[in-house]
N, C-alpha and C positions, 0 to 999 in steps of 0.2 A: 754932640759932645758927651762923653762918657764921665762920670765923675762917681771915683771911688766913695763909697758910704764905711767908712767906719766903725764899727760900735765895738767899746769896751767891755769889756767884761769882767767885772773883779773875780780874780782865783789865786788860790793857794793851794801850793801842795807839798808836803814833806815827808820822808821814810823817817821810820822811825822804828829803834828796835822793838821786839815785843815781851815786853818787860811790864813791871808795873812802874818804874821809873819814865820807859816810856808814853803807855797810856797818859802817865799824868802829866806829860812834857804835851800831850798832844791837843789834851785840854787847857793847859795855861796858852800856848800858841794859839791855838784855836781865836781864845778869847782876846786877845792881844790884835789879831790881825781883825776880827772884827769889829773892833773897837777902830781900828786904823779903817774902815770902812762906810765908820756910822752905821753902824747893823747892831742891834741892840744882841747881847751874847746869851739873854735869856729868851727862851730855855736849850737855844744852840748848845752850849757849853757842855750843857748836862746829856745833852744826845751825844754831842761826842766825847764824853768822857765814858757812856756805859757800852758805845761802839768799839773805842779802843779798847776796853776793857776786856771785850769781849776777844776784839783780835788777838792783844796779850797772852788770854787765859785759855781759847780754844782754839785758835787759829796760829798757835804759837809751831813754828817749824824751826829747829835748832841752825842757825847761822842763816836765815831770812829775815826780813823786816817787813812793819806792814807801812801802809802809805794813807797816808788821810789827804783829802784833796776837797777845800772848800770853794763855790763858785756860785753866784748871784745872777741868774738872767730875770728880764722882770722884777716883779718884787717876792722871787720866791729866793731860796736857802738852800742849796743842795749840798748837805752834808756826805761824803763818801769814805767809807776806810776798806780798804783793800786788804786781804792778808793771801797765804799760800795752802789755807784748808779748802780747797774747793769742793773736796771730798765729804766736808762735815759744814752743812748748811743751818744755820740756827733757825729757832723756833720758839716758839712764844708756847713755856709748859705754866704748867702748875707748881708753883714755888712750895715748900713748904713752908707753913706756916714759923716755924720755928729756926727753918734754916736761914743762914747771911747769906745766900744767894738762889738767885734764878729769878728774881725780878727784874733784867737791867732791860729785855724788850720790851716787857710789861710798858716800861715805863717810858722806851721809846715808843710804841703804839700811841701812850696815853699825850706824846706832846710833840710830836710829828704830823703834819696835816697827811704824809704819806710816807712808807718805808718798803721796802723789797731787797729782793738778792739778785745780783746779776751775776751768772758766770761769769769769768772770764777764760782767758788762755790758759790753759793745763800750765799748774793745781790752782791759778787763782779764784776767789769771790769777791764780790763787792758787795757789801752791805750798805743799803743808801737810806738818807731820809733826809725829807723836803720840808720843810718852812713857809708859810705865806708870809711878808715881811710885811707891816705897816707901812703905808703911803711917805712917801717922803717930800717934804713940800720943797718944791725947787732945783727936783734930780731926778733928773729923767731916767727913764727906763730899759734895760737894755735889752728890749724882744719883746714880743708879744706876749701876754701876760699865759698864754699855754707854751709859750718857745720850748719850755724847759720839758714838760710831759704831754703825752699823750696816751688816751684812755688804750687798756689791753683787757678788762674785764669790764662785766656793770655788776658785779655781786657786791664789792665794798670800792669801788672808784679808786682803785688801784692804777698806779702811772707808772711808767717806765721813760726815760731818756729813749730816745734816736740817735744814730741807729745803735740796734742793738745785737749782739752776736744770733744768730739760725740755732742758740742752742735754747733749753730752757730758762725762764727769768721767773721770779715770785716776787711779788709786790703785795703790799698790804694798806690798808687804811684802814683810819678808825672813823665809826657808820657817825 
């Protein structure tokens, strides 16, 4: 007797122009559907609010939108925003001291258990970062708790999703 198995998966995903109107639409949404999840939005919120920001302000292609797409297997957080610069892959620089910007990966390194770039399809990227969630007593889990990544480096325990495109991928963590 064969019997179908099930498993849920909470996800979300929306396009969203790339503006700063809509960065900031994609971090109240963000926090709204996690909330509707039981998934605590800190320090989520804040990943994807300097993700979209980022989509907004460098990944912006005139009459494209980017897509943020949240999803929980386990009790990890996989934060994703997609935009159409495939061509311009972000980096974690040296901020000035003095200047209002170039910390936003700083600062997802500093509260991501993991982050990377996956190409996608000609011109997309995906910019992604992962969460370990706190145990939740009474709700079970949906995968094994590596479902979500699998090791591609041992220098900083960098993960990537399955499968993934035959092109190049960059992942990062912090040691």
């Amino acid at each position: 007797m064969n019997q179908r198995i099930s498993t849920r998966i909470p996800n979300f995903s929306v396009r969203l122009s790339p503006t700063p109107r809509g960065a900031r639409l994609a971090r109240l949404l963000a926090t709204e559907q996690l909330g509707s999840w039981e998934v605590p939005s800190d320090p989520a919120a804040l990943i994807v609010a300097e993700l979209a920001a980022n989509a907004a302000t460098h990944g912006r292609v005139t009459g494209r939108d980017f897509r943020l797409t949240l999803y929980v297997v386990a009790d990890v957080l996989r934060i994703e925003v997609t935009d159409t610069r495939g061509d311009l892959l972000p980096r974690v620089g040296n901020a000035d001291p003095d200047g209002d910007s170039g910390r936003g990966l700083l600062l997802v390194e500093a509260l991501a258990d993991r982050w990377g770039v996956t190409p996608g399809l000609t011109p997309r990227k995906t910019v992604w970062a992962e969460i370990a969630l706190p145990p939740r007593p009474g709700i079970s889990c949906c995968g094994a708790s590596d479902a979500l990544s699998q090791r591609t480096t041992q220098e900083k325990e960098p993960r990537q999703t399955p499968p993934l495109p035959s092109t190049r991928a960059h992942a990062h963590s912090p040691e």
